[in-house]
Structures are given as C-alpha cells and as structure tokens.
C-alpha positions as CSV (number, residue, x, y, z in Angstrom):
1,X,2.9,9.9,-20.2
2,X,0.0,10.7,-22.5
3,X,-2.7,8.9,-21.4
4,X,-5.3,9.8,-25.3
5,X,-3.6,6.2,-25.9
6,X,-4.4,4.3,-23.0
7,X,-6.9,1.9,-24.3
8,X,-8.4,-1.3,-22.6
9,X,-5.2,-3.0,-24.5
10,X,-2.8,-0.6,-24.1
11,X,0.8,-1.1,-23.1
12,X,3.5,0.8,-21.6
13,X,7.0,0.8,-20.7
14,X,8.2,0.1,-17.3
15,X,11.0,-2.3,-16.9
16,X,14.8,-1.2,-17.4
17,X,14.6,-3.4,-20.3
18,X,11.9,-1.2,-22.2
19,X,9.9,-4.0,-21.9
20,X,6.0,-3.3,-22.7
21,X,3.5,-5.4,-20.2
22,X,-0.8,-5.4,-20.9
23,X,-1.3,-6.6,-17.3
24,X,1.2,-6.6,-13.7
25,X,3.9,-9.0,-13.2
26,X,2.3,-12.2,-10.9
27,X,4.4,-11.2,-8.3
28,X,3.4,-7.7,-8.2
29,X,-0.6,-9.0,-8.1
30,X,0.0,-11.1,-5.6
31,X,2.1,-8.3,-3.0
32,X,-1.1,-5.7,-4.2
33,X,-3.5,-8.2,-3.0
34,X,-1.5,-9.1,0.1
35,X,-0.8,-5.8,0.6
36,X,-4.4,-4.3,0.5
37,X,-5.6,-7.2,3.2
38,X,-2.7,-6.3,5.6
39,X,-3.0,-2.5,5.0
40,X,-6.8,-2.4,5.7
41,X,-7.1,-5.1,8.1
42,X,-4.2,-2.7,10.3
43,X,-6.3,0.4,9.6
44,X,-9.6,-1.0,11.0
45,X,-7.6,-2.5,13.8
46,X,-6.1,0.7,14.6
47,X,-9.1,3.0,14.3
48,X,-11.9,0.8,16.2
49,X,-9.6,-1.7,18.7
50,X,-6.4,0.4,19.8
51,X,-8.1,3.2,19.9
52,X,-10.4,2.9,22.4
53,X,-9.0,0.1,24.5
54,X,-7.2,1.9,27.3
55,X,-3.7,1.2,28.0
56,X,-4.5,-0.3,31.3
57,X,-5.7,-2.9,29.6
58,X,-4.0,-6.1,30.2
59,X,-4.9,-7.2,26.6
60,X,-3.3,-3.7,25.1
61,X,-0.1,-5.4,25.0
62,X,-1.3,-8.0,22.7
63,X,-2.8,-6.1,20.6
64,X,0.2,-3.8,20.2
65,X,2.2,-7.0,19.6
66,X,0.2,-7.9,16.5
67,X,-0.4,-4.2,15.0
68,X,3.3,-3.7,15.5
69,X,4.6,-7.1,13.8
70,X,1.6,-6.3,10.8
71,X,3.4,-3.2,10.3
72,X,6.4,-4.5,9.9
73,X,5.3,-7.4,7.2
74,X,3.8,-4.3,5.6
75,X,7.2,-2.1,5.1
76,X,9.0,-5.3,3.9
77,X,6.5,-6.1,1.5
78,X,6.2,-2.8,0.7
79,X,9.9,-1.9,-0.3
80,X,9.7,-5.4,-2.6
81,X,6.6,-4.4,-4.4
82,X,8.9,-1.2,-4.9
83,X,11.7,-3.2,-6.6
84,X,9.3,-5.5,-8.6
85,X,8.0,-2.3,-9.6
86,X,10.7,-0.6,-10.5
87,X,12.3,-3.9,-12.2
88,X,9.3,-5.5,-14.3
89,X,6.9,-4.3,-17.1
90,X,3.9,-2.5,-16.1
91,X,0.5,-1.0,-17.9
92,X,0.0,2.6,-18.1
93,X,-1.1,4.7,-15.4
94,X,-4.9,4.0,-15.9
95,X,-6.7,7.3,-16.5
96,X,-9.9,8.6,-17.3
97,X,-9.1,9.1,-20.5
98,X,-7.2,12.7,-20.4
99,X,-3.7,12.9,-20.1
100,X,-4.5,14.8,-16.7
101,X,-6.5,11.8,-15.1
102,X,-3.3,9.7,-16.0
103,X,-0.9,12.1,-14.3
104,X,-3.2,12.1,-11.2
105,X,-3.3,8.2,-11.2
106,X,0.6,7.7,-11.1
107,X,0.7,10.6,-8.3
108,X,-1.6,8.7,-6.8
109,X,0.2,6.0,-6.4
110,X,3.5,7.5,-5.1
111,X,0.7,9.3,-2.6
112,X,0.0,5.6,-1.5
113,X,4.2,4.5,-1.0
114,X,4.7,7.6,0.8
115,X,1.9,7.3,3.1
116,X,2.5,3.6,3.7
117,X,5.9,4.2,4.8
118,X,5.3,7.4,6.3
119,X,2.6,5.2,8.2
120,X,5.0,2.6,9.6
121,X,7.6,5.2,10.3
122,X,5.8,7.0,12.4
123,X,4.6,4.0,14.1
124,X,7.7,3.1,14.9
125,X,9.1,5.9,15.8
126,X,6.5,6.5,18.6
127,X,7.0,2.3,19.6
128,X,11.0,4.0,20.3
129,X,10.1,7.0,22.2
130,X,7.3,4.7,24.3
131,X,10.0,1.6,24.8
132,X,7.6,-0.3,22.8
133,X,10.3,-2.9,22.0
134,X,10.9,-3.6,25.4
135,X,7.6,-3.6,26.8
136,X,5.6,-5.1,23.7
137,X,8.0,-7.8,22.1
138,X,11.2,-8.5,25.0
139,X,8.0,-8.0,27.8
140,X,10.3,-6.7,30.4
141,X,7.3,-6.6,33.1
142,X,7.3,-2.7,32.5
143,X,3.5,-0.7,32.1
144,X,2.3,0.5,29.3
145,X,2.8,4.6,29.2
146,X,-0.8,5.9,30.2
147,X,-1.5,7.3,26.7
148,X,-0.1,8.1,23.4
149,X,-1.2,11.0,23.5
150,X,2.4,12.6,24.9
151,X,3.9,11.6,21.8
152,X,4.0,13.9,18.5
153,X,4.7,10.9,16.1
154,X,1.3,9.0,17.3
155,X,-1.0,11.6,16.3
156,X,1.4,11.8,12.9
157,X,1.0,7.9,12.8
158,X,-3.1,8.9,13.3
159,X,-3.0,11.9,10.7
160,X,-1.1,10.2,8.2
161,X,-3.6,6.7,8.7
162,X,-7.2,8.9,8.1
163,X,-5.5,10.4,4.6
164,X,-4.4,6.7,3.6
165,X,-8.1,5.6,4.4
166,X,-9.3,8.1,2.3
167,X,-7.0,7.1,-0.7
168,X,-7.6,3.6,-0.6
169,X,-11.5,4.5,-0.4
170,X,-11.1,6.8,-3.6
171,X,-8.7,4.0,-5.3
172,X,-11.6,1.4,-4.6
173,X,-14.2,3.3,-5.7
174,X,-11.9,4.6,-8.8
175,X,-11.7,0.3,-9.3
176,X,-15.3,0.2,-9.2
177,X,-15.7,3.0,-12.0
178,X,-13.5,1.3,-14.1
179,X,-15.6,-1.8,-13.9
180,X,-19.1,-1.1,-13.2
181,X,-19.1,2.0,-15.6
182,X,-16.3,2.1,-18.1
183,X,-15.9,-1.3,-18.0
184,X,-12.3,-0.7,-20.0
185,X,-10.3,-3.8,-18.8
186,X,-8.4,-2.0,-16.5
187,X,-9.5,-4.2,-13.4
188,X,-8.0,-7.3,-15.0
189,X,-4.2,-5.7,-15.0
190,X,-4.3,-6.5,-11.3
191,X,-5.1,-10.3,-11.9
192,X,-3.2,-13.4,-13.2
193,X,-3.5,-15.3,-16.2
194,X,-2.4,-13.8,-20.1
195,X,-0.2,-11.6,-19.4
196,X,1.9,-10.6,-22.7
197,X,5.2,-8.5,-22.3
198,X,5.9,-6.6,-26.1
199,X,9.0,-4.8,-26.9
200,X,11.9,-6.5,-25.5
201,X,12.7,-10.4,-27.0
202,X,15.2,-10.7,-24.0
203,X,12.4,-10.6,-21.3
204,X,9.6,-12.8,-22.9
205,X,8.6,-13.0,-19.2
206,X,9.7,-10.3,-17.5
C-alpha cells in the first residue's frame, strides 16, 4: 500500500465492500479508546502491584481476581475490534510519508494484535497450570502457589507485556509526532464526528 498518497485527506480501502473511509468506524474509536485504558491500566497493575506483592498476601487473591477478569474483557474486545476491522472502512496505514513508514505502521499494528493475545494467552495459560480458576474465581480455600516463578508461561506473560509497553509508548509518541509536529490530520481518524465513507453507494455508513 503506497503510502506517497497518504495525505491528511486521504482514503483507503478496507471493507469487503471496497468501501473508502477518511476516519475509523465509531465503533472501532470507541473499542481503541476502551481498549488503550484497559490495556495500560492492566500493564501498570501488573508491573508495580502484582509484582511485588507476595503471594502470601491475603489481598493477592483479589488482585488476581481483577487482572484476570480485565484480561479477559480485553481478548473479547479485542477479537471484535478484529471483526469491525476487518468488516468496516478504514484510512491508510498512517506513515511518515514513504511507502516504507506505511508498511512499518500496518506491521505495527498486527505487532499490537499479536502481542495482546499473546499477552492474555499466556496469562491464562499460567492461571491453568497454577489452578487459578479454582483458587482465584470458584475460591476453593486453597493457597496461592508460593511464586510464579515455576511457571514458563508467567515469565512469557512478563516478556511479552515489557515489548507491548514499549509499542504502545512508540505508538503514543508516533500520535504525538503526528500532532505536535506534522500536524497532518492523522490524530483525528481515531475520533467521532464527519466521518465520510467514498467508493461504495451500498455502504453510505459503513
């Protein structure tokens, strides 16, 4: 997808339709907000709360509780921003101006899906082998394990969480660029309000 073309007003196809959108469907905004509030508040949770309170702590269970059930609103919002995605009209991928900054974009944002699942997988995956479920969400009465620490998938879940800090940190501060610096229009895709799909008659509002 050249991106030479990808002015402030430009428009690209997305949908199945062919249909040509200037800014994100309103449902898409609105799972990209949510999503970013959930996805960060988890992160700093993880990194400064879970990590350092000790599974003896009474409290840890609680905590588990709520970073377990914010994962899981996570995945399902996830997998239908994937479908709104895939089914509505989007903008370009919004580059720097070079067809190779455009290319980096979109992998940049299948970087983002993959770690975001691969996040929540892993997660998971170590709440199974640590009878999470039981303990966390049926509270059978049973301990916590001592540590994590056993578990392969929870230093995965931790490897896989510092590389998507460190891509929502370059996406934030490739948002900032865009507005501060360029200021191209690219910030307002991700907001509500005059959006104009081109292309296809049959989806005026797709």
């Amino acid at each position: 997808m050249s991106a030479h073309a990808h002015a402030p007003g430009h428009v690209d196809r997305a949908a199945p339709g062919g249909g040509r959108a200037n800014k994100y469907h309103p449902v898409l905004v609105l799972l990209h907000w949510t999503l970013a509030w959930f996805i960060i508040a988890s992160l700093l949770f993880g990194f400064f709360v879970l990590r350092v309170v000790p599974n003896t702590d009474p409290h840890k269970i609680d905590m588990l509780e709520w970073h377990m059930g914010l994962g899981m609103a996570i995945l399902a919002a996830m997998l239908i921003r994937l479908v709104v995605r895939w089914r509505t009209a989007r903008p370009a991928p919004a580059g720097l101006g070079t067809p190779a900054s455009a290319r980096a974009a979109g992998r940049a944002h299948l970087a983002f899906y993959v770690l975001v699942v691969g996040m929540v997988v892993t997660g998971y995956a170590t709440a199974l082998l640590a009878h999470l479920n039981d303990i966390v969400f049926a509270r059978n009465g049973a301990p916590l394990p001592p540590t994590f620490d056993a578990y392969p998938t929870f230093h995965l879940h931790g490897w896989i969480a510092a590389l998507l800090a460190i891509l929502i940190t370059l996406h934030v501060l490739g948002g900032l660029w865009h507005w501060l610096v360029r200021r191209d229009g690219v910030m307002r895709r991700m907001g509500w309000g005059g959006r104009r799909v081109e292309g296809d008659a049959n989806v005026p509002g797709h």
